[in-house]
N, C-alpha and C positions, 0 to 999 in steps of 0.2 A: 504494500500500500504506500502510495507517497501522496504527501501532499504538499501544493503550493500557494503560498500567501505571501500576497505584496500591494503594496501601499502605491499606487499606479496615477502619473499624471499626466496631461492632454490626453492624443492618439498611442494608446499601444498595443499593442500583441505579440504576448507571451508564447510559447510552443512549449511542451513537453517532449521532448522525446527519448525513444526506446531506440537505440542504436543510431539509425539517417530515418527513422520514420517516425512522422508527427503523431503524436496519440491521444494531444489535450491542448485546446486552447484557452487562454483567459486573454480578455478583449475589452479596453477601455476605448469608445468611441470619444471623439472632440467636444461632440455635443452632449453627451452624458448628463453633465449636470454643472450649475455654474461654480459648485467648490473645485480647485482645480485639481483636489487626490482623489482618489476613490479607492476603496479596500475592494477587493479581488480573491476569490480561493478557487482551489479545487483540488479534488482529491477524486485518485482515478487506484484502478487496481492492478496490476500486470502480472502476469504469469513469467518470471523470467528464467532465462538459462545462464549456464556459468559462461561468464565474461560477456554480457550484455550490460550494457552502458546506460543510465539514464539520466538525460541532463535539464536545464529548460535555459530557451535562449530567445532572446528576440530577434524581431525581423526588421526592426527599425533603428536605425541610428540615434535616433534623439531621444533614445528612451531615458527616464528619469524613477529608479525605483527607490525608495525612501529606505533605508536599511534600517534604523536605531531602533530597534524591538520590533518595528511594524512588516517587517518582510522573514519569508522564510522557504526555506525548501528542506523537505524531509522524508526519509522511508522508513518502514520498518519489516521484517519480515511476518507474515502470519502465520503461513502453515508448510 
């Protein structure tokens, strides 16, 4: 199980991914809302194998994600 939390400002989009393939988005549009952060999660489940990769990266340059307590990425194993 991982999950991803981040404190997100203007346009951004997040990806998760499982080796080169996308498996989860998180999406802060411009027009969203007029505060200019928005809190973001998600939590996805993946079945993986030894030596598969999971990272989350964006797609945008200007991305701006707030670190101090308010952002996060994490797994754990379940079964």
């Amino acid at each position: 199980m991982f999950v991803v939390d981040a404190l997100l400002n203007k346009y951004t989009r997040l990806l998760l991914k499982l080796n080169k393939t996308t498996v989860a988005y998180l999406f802060r549009d411009a027009g969203y809302s007029k505060d200019p952060f928005v809190q973001s999660s998600k939590t996805i489940l993946l079945k993986l194998k030894q030596g598969d990769h999971v990272k989350v990266v964006s797609d945008n340059n200007n991305v701006y994600i707030h670190s101090d307590k308010f952002s996060g990425f994490t797994g754990t194993f379940l079964y």
